[in-house]
N, C-alpha and C positions, 0 to 999 in steps of 0.2 A: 506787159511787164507790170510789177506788183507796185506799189508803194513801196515797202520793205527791199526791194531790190534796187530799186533808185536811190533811196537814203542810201541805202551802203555806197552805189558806186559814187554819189555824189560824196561820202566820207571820205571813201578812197581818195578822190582825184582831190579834194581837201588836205587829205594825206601829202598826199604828191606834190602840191603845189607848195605847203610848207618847208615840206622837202628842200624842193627845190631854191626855195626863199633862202634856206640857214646855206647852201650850197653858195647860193652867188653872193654871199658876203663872207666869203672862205671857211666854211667849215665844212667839217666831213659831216653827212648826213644821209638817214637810209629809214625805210620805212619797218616799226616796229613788228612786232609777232602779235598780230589780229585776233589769235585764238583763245588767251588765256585770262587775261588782263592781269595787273599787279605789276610789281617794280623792275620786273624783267621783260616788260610788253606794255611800254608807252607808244603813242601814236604813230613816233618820229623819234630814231633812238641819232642821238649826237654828242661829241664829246664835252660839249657846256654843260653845268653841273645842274639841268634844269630835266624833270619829267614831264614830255611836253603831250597835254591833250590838245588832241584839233578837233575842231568843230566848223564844217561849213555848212551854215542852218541860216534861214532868214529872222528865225525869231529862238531864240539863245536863252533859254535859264542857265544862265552866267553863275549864280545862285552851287546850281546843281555840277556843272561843268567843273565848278573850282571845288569842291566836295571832293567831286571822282579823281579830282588830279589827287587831292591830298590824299584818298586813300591807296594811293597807289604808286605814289612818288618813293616809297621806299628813304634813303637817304638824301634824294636830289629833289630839289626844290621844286613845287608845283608851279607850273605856267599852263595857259591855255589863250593858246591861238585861236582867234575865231576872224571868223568873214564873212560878209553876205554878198550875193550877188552884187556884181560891179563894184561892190567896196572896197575901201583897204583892207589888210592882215593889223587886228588889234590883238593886245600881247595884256591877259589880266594874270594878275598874282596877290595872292594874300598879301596883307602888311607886313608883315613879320619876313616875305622874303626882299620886299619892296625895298624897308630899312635895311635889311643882313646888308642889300648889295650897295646901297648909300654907304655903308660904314665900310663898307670891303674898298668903295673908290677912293674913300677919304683917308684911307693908310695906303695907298697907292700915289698921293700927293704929292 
C-alpha cells in the first residue's frame, strides 16, 4: 500500500470517528461527499451551524486546515477537528466565530 492510500484511509476513519463523536453527544451526524469539496462537502455534514474539517495527522498546519475550512464553509461557520494518535479530539476556529458563539450564549442568559 501507498502513502497516499493510508493518509486517505486514515482521513476516513478520522472522518468516522468524528462522526461518531457529534453522534454520542446527540446529534445527527454522517460523513460528508469526499468528491467535490465546497460548502455542500464538509468532512462531517450535521445539523450545528458549523463546516466541519477533520483532520487526523500527527503533525497539523492548523494554519492551512482553518483556511480550507473558511474556504468552504459556505454560510456555516468554520471549525476543524483534529487529533493525533492516542490524543484527544481538539475543536480550532477563527476568532470571529469563537466570539459570534460567546455572544449568541450571552443572549441565551
Amino acid at each position: 500500500m501507498t502513502k497516499g492510500i493510508n493518509s486517505r484511509q486514515k482521513g476516513a476513519r478520522g472522518e468516522r470517528e468524528w462522526r461518531d463523536r457529534l453522534i454520542a453527544h446527540g446529534y445527527d451526524a454522517r460523513r460528508g461527499q469526499q468528491f467535490s469539496g465546497g460548502p455542500d462537502s464538509p468532512d462531517v455534514v450535521c445539523s450545528l451551524p458549523f463546516h466541519f474539517e477533520v483532520k487526523r495527522v500527527e503533525k497539523l498546519n492548523i494554519e492551512n486546515a482553518v483556511t480550507q475550512s473558511e474556504g468552504e464553509c459556505g454560510d456555516k461557520m468554520p471549525v476543524v477537528a483534529h487529533k493525533k494518535n492516542r490524543g484527544q479530539w481538539l475543536v480550532t476556529m477563527p476568532e470571529r466565530v469563537f466570539f459570534s458563539l460567546l455572544k449568541d450564549k450571552e443572549k441565551s442568559i
